[in-house]
N, CA, C and O of each residue as an XYZ file, in Angstrom:
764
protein
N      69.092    119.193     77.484
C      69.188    119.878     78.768
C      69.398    118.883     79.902
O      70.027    119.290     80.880
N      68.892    117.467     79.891
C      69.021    117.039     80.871
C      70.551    116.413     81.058
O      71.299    116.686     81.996
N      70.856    115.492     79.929
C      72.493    115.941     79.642
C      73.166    116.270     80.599
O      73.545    115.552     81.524
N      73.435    117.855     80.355
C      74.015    118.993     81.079
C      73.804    118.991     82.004
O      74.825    118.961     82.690
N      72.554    119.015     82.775
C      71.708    118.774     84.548
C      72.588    117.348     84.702
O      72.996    117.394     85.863
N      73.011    116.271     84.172
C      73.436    114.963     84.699
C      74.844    115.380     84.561
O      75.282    115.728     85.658
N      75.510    115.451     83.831
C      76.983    115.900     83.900
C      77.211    117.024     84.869
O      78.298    116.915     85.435
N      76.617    117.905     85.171
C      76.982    119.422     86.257
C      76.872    118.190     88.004
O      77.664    117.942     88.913
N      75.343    117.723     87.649
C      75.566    116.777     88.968
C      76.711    116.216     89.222
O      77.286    116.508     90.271
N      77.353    115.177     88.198
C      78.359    114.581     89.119
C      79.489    115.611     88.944
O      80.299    115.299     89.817
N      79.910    116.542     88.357
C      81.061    117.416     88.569
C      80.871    117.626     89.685
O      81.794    117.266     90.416
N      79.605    118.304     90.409
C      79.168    118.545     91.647
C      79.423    117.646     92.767
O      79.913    117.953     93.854
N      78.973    116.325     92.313
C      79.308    114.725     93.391
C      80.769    115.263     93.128
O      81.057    115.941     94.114
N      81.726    115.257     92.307
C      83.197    114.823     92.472
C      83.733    115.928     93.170
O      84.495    115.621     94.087
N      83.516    117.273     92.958
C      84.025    118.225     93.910
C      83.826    117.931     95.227
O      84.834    117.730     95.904
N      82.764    117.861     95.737
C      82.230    118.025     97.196
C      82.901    116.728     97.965
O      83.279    116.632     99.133
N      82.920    115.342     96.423
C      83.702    113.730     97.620
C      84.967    114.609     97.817
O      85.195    115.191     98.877
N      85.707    114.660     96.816
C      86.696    115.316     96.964
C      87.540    116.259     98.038
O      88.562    116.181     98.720
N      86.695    117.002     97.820
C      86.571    118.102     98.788
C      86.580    117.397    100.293
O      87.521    117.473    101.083
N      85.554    116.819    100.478
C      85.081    116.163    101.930
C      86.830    115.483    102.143
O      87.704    116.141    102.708
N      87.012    114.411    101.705
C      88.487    113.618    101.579
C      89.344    114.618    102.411
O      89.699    114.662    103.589
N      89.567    115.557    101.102
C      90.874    116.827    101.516
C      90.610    117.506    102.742
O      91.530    118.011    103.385
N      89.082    117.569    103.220
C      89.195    118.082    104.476
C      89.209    117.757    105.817
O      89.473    118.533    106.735
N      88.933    116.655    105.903
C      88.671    115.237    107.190
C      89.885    114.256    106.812
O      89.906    113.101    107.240
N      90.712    114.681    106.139
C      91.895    113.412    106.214
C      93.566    113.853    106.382
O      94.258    114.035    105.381
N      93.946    113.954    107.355
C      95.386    114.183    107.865
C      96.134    113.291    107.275
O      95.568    112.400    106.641
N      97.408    113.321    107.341
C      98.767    112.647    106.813
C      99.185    112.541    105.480
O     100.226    111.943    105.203
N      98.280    113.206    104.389
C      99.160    113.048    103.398
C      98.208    111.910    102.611
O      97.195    111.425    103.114
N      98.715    111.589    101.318
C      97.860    110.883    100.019
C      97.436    109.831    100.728
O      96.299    109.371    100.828
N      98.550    109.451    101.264
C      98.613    107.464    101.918
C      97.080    107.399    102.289
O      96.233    106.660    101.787
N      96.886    108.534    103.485
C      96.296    108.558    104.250
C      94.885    108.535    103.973
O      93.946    108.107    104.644
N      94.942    109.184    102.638
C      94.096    109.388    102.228
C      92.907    108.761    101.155
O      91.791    109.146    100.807
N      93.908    107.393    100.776
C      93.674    106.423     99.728
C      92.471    105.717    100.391
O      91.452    105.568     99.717
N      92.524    105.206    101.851
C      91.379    104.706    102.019
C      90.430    104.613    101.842
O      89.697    103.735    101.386
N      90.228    106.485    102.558
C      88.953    107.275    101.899
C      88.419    107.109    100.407
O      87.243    106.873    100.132
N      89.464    107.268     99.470
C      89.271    107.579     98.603
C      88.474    106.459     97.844
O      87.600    106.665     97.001
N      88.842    105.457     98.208
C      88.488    103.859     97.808
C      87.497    103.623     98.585
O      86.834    102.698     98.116
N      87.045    104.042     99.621
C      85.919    103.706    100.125
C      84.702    104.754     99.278
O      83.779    104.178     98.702
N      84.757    105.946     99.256
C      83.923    106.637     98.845
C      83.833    106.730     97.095
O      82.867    107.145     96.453
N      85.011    106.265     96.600
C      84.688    106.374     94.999
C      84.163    105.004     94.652
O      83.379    105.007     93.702
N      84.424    103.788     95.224
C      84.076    102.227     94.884
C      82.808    101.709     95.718
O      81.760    101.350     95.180
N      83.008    101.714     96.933
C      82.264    101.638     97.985
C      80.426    102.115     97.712
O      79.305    101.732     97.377
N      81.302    103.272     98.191
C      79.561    104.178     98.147
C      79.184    104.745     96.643
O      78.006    104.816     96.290
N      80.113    105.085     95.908
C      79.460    105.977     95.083
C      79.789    105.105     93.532
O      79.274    105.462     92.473
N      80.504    104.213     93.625
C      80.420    102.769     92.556
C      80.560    103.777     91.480
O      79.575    104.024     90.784
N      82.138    104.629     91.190
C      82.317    105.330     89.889
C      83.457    104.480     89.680
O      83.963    105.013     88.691
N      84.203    103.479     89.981
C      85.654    102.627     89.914
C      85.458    101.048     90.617
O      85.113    100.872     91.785
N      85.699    100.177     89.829
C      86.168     99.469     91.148
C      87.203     99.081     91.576
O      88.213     99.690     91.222
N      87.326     97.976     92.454
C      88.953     97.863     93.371
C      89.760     97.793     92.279
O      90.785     98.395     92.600
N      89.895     97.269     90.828
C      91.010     96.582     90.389
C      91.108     98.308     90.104
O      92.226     98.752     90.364
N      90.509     98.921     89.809
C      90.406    100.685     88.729
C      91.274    101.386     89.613
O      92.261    102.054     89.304
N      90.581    101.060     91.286
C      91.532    102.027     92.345
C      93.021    101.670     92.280
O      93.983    102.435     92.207
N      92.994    100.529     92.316
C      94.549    100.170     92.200
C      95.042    100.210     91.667
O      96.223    100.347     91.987
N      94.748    100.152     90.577
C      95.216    100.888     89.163
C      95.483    102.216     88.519
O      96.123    102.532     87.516
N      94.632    103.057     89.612
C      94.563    104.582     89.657
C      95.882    104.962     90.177
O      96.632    105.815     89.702
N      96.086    104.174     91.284
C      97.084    104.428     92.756
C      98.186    104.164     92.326
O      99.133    104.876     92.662
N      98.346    103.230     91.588
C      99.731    102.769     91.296
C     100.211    104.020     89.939
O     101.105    104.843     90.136
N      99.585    103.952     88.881
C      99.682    105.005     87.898
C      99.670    106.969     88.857
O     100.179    107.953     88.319
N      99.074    107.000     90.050
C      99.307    107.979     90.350
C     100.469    108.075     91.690
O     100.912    108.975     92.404
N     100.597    107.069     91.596
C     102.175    107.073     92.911
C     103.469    107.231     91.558
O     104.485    107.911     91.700
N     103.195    106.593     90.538
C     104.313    106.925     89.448
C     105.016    108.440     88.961
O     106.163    108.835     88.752
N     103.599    109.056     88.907
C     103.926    110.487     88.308
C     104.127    111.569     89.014
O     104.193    111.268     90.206
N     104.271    112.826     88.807
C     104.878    113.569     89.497
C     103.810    114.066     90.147
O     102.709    114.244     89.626
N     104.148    114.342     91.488
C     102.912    114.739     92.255
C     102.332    114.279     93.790
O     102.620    113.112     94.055
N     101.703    114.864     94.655
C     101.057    114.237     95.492
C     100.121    113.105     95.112
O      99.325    113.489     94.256
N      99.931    111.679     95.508
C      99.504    110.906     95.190
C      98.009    111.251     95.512
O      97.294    111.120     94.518
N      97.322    111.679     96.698
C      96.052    112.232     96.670
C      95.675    113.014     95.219
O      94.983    112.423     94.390
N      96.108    114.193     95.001
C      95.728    114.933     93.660
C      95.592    113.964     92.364
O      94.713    113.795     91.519
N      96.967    113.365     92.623
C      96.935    112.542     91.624
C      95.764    111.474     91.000
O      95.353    111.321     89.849
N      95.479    110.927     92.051
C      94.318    109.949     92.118
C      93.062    110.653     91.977
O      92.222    110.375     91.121
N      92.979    111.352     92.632
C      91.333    112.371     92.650
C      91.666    112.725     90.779
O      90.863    112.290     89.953
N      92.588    113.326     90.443
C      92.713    113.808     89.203
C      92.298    112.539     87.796
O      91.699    112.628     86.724
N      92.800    111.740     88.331
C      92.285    110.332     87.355
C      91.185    109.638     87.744
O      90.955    108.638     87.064
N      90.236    109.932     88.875
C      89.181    109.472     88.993
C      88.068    110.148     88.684
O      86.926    109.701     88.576
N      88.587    111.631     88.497
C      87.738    112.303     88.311
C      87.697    112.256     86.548
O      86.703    112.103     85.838
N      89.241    112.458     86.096
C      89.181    112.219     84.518
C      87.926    110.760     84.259
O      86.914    110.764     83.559
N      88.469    109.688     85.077
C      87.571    108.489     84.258
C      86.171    108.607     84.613
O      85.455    107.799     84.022
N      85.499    109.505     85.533
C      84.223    109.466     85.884
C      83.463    110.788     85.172
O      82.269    110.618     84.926
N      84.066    112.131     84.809
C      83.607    113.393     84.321
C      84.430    113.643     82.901
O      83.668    113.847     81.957
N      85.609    113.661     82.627
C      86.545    113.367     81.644
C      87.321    114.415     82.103
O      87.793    114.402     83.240
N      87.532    115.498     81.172
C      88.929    116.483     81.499
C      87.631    117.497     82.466
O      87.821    117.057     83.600
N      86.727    118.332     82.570
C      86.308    118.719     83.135
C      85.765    117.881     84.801
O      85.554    118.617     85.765
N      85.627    116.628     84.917
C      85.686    115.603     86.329
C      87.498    115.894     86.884
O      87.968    116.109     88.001
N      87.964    115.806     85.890
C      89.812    115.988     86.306
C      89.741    116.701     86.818
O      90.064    116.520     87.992
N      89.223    118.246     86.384
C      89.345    119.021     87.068
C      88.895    119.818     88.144
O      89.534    120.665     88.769
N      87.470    119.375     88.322
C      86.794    119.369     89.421
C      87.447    118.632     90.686
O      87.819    119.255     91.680
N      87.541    117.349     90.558
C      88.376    116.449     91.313
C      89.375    117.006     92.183
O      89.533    116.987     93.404
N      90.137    117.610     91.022
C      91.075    117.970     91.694
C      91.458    119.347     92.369
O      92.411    119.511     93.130
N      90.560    120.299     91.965
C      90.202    121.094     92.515
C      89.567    120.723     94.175
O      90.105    121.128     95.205
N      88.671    120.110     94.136
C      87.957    119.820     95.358
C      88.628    119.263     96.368
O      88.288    119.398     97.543
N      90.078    118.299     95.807
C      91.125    117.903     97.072
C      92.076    119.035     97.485
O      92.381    119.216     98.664
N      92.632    119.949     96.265
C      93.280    120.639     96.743
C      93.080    121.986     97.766
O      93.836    122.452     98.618
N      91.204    122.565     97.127
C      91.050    123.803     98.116
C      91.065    123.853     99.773
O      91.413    124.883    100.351
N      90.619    122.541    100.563
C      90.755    122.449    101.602
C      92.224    122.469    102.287
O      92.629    123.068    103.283
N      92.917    121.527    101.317
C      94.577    122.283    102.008
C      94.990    123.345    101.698
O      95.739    123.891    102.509
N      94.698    123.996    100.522
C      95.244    125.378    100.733
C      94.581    126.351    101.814
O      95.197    127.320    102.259
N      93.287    126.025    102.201
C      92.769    127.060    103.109
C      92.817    126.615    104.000
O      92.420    127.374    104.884
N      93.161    125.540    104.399
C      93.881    124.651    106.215
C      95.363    125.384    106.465
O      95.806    125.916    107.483
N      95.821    125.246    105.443
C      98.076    125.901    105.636
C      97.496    127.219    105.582
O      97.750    127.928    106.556
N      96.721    127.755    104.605
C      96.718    129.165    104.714
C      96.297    130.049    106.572
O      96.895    130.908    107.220
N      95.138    129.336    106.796
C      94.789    129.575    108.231
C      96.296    129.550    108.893
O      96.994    130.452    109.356
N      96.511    128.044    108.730
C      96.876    127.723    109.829
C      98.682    128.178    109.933
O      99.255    128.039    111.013
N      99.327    128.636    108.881
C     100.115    129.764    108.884
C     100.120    130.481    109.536
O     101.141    130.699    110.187
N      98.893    131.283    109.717
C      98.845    132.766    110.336
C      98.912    132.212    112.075
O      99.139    133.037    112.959
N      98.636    130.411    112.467
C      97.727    130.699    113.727
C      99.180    129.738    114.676
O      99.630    130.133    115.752
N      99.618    128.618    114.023
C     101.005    127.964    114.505
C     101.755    128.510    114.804
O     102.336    127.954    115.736
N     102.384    129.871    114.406
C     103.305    130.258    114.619
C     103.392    130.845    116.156
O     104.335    130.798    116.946
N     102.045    131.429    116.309
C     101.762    131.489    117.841
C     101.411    130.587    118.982
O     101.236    131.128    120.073
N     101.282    129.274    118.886
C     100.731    128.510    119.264
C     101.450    127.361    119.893
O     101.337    126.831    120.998
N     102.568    127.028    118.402
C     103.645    126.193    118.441
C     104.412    125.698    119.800
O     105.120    124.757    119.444
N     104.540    125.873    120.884
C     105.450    126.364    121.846
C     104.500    125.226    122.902
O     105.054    124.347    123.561
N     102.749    125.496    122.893
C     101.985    125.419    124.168
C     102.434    123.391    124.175
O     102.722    122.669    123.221
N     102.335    123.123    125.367
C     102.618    121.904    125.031
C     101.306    120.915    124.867
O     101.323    119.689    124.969
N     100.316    121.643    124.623
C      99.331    120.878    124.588
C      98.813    120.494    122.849
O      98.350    119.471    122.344
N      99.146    121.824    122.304
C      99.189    121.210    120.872
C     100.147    120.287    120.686
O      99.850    119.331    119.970
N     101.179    120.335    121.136
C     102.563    119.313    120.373
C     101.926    117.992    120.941
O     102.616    117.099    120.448
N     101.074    117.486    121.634
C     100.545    116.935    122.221
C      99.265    116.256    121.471
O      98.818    115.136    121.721
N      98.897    116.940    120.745
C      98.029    116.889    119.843
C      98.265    116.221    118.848
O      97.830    115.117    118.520
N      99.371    117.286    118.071
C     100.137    116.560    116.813
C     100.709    115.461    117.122
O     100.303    114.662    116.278
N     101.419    114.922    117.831
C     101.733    113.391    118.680
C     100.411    112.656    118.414
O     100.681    111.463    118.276
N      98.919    112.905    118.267
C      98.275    112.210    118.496
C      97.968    111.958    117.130
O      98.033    110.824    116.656
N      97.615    113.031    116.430
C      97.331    112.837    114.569
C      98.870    112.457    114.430
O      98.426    111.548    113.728
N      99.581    112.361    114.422
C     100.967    111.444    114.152
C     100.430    109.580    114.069
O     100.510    108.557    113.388
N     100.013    110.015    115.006
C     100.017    108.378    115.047
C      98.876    107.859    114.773
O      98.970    106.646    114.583
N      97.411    108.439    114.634
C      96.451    108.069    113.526
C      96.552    108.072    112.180
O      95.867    107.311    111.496
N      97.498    109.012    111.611
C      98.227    108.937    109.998
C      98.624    108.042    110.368
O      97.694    107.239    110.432
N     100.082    107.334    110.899
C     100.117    105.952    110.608
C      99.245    105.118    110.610
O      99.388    104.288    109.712
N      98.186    104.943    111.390
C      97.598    103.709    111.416
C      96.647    103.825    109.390
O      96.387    102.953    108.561
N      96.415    105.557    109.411
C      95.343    104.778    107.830
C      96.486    104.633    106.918
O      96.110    104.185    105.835
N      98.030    104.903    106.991
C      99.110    104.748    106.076
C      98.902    102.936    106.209
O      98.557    102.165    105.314
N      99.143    102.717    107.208
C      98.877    101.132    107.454
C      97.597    100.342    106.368
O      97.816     99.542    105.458
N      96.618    100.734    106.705
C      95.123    100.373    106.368
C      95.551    100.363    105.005
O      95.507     99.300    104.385
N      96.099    101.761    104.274
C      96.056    101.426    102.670
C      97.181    100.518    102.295
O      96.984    100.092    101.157
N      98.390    100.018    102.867
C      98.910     99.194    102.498
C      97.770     97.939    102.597
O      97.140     97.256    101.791
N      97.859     98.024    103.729
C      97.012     96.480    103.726
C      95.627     95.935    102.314
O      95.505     94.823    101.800
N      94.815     97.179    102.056
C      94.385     97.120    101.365
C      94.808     97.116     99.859
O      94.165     96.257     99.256
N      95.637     97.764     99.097
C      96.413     97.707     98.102
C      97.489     95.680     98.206
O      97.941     95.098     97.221
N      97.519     95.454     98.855
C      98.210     94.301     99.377
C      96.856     93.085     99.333
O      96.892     91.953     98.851
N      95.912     93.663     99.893
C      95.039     92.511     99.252
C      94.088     92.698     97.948
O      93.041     92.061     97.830
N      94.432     93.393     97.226
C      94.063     93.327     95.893
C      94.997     92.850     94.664
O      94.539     92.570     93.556
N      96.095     92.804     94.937
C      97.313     92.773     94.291
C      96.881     91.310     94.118
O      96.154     90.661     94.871
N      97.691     90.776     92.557
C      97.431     89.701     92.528
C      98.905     88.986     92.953
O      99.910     89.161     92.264
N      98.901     88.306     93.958
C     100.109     87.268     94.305
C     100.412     86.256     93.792
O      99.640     85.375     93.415
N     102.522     86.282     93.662
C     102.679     85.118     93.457
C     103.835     84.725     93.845
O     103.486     84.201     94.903
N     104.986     84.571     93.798
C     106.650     84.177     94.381
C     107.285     85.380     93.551
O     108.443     85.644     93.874
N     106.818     86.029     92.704
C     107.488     87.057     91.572
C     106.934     88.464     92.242
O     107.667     89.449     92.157
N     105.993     88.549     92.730
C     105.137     89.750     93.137
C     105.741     89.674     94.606
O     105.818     90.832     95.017
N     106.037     89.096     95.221
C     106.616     89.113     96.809
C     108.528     89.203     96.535
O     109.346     89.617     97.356
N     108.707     88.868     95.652
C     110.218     89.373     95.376
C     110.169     91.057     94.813
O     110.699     92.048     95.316
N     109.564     90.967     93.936
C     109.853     92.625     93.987
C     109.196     93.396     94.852
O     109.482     94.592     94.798
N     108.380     93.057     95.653
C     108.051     93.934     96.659
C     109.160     93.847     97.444
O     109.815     94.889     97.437
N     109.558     93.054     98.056
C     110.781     92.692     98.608
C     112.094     93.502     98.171
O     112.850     94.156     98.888
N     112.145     93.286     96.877
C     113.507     94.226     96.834
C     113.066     95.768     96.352
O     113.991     96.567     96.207
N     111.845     96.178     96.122
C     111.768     97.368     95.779
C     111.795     98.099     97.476
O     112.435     99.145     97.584
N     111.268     97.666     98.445
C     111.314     98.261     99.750
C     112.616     97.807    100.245
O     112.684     98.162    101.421
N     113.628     97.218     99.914
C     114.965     96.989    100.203
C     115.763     97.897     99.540
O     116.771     98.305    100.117
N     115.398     98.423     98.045
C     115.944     99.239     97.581
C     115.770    100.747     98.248
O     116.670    101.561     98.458
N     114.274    100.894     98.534
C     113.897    102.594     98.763
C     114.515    102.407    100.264
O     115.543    103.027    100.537
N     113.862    101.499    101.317
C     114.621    101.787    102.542
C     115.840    101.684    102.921
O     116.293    102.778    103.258
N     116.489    100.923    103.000
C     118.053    100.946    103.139
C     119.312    100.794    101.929
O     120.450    100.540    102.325
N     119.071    100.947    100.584
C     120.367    101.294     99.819
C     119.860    102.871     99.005
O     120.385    103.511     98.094
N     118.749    103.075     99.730
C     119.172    105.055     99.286
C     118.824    104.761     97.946
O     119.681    105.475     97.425
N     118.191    104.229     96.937
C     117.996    104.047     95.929
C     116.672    105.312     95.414
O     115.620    105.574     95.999
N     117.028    105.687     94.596
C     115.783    106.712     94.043
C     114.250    105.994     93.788
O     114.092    105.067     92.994
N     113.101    106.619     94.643
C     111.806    106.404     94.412
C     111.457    105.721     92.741
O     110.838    104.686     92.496
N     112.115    106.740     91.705
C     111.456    107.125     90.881
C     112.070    105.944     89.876
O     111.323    105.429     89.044
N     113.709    105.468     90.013
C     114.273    104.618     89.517
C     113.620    103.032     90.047
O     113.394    102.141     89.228
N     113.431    102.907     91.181
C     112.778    101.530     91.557
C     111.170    101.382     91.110
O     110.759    100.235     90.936
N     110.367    102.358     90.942
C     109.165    101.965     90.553
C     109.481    101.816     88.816
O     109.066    100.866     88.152
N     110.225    102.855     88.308
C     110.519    102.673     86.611
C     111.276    101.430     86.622
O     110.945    100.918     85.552
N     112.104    100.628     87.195
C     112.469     99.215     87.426
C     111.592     97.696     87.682
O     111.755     96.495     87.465
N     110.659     98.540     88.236
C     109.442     97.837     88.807
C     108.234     97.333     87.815
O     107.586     96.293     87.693
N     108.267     98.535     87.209
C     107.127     98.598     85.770
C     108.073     97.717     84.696
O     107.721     96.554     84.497
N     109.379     98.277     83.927
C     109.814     97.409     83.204
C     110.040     96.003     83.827
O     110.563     95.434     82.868
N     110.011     95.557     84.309
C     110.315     93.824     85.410
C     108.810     93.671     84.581
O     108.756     92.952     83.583
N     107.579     94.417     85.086
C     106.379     93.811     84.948
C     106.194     93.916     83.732
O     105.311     93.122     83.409
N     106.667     94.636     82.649
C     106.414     94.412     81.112
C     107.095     93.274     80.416
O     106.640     92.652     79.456
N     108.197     93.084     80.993
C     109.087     92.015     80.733
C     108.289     91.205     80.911
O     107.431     91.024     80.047
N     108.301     90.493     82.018
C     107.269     89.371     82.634
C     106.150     88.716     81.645
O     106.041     87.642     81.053
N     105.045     90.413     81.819
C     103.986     89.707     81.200
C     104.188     89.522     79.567
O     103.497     88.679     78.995
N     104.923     90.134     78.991
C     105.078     89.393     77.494
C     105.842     88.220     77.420
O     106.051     87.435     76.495
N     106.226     88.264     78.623
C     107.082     86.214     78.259
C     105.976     85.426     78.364
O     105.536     84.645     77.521
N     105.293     85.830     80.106
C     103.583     85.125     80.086
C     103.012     85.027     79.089
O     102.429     83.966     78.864
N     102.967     86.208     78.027
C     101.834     86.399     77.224
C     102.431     85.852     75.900
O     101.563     85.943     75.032
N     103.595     85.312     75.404
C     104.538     84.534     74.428
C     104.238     83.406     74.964
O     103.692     82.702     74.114
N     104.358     82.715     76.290
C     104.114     81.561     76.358
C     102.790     80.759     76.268
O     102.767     79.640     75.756
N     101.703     81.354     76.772
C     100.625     81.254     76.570
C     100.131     81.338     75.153
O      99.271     80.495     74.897
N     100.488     82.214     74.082
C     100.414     81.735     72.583
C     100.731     80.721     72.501
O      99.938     79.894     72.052
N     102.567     80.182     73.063
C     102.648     78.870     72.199
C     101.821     77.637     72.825
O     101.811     76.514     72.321
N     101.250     77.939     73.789
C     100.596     77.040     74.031
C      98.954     76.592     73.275
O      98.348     75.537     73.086
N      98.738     77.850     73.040
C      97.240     77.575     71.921
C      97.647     76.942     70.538
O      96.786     76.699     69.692
């Protein structure tokens, strides 16, 4: 029985972080990674940095909002398929019942210039935590002259030659499989 009482708890912890995230965080996954890394590593020590980044990168790959995505694999590695799904439940109900409201209430509203005024203002606090999680993903990364070239040409590719998201990160991953089995061939012959 107690078991069950310890597993329902953290389904419970992962809905409600979750949840909290999806409802106090504007702009989208980016925006949202901070949070997410602060409250899953930080405070509640179910991942750590190398796990988040590792979460983030495996959930910027696949299909999907990168928020869900991440809540969905943090919740898998902390509850298993039932944490998955709590997780991800708990990021998604707050946006559906934010668009759902707020459907019915924009459409009347839209026009006043004091909201557009508003949104101008969460405009530009999403950038700044879009900012924050680069920076942070950027200092966990391990650097080297190889890791600053493909960052380099993978944001040369997505921003100015129109190159597909999905083709430069699948370019990105094979580069890094390549890589590390030459690393990991050379380092044999060296033992």
């Amino acid at each position: 029985m107690k078991e069950n009482e310890k597993k329902s708890r953290i389904l419970l912890q992962l809905f409600i972080t979750f949840m909290k995230i999806g409802t106090f965080t504007f702009g989208g996954g980016y925006a949202m990674i901070p949070l997410i890394q602060r409250e899953t590593v930080v405070k509640r020590k179910w991942v750590d940095d190398e796990d988040i980044l590792n979460i983030v990168a495996i959930a910027e790959s696949t299909p999907g909002p990168i928020a869900i995505n991440t809540s969905t694999f943090v919740g898998y590695r902390v509850g298993g398929f039932w944490g998955a799904v709590v997780g991800t439940a708990g990021m998604i109900l707050p946006s559906f019942v934010i668009i759902l409201a707020i459907s019915f209430v924009l459409k009347r509203f839209q026009d006043i210039q004091i909201v557009k005024y508003a949104f101008n203002g969460i405009r530009a606090g999403v950038l700044a935590l879009i900012i924050r999680a680069l920076w942070l993903m950027y200092k966990n990364v391990k650097k080297s002259a190889v890791t600053y070239i493909v960052m380099a040409a993978a944001f040369v590719l997505c921003a100015f030659a129109d190159v597909n998201v999905i083709i430069v990160i699948a370019c990105c991953a094979l580069f890094g499989l390549i890589t590390s089995y030459i690393k990991t061939g050379k380092e044999k012959q060296n033992i």
